[in-house]
Residue, then its C-alpha position, 0 to 999 in steps of 0.5 A: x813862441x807858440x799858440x797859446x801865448x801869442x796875440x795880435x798885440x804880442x807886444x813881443x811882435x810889434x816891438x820886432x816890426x818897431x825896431x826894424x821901423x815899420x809901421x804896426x799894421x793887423x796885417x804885418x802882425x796877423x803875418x808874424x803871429x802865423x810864423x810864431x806859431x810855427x816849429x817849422x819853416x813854411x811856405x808863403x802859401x802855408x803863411x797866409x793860410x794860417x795867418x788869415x784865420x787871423x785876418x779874412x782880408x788878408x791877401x796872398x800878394x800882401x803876404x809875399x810882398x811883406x814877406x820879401x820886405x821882412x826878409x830884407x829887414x831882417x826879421x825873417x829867414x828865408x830857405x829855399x827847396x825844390x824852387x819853393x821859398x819857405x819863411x821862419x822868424x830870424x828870432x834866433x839862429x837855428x839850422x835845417x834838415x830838409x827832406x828830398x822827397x817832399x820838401x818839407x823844412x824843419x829848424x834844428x835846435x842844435x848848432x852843430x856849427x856854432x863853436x867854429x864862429x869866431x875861429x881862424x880857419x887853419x892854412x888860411x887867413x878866413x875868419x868865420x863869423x857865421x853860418x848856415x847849414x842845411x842837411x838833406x834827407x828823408x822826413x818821417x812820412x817820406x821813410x814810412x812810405x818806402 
């Protein structure tokens, strides 16, 4: 999703808080449209800077606490970095490269994984049934800098 077509009445974010059972609040709302509107993965911080452009009355402890609850739910990923926790929507399966330097997180769209779920691994009676993948290195800016 990007931000030209997502609302507060995104049809496609209240139907995500329905299926999990929450109740549709602008405040939960406000808070997956400003994860939509994101490539990235972002920080709690990062979050409710973006979704209060949406909602002034938007709290900093509202977002982690609905942050932490849709984690538990489900709807979002949570990665950590350098003690930071940082969100994305668990709209669909995507892995991560994660810069060393700065920190920043960016979901890759290839699943370099994927075709080993559902395989028995070799030499052991482990089946894989899923993944999540992280790889480390240097961001853009960070090797611009050296």
């Amino acid at each position: 999703m990007n931000e030209k077509n997502c609302h507060l009445t995104d049809p496609r974010l209240v139907a995500l808080l329905r299926r999990a059972g929450w109740r549709v609040t602008p405040q939960r709302l406000a808070i997956l449209q400003a994860l939509a509107m994101g490539r990235h993965l972002a920080s709690c911080q990062a979050i409710w800077e973006q979704a209060q452009r949406l909602r002034r009355d938007l709290g900093l402890v509202t977002v982690y606490r609905t942050l932490a609850g849709l984690h538990a739910a489900g709807l979002v990923e949570q990665v950590e970095m350098n003690g930071t926790a940082h969100f994305g929507l668990a709209d669909r399966h995507h892995d991560h490269v994660i810069c060393q330097r700065c920190g920043a997180v960016e979901a890759m769209d290839a699943c370099l994984l994927g075709p080993l779920e559902g395989v028995r691994l070799a030499g052991s009676d482990f089946l894989v049934t899923g993944h999540r993948l992280d790889l480390f290195g240097l961001c853009r800016s960070c090797q611009d800098a050296r």
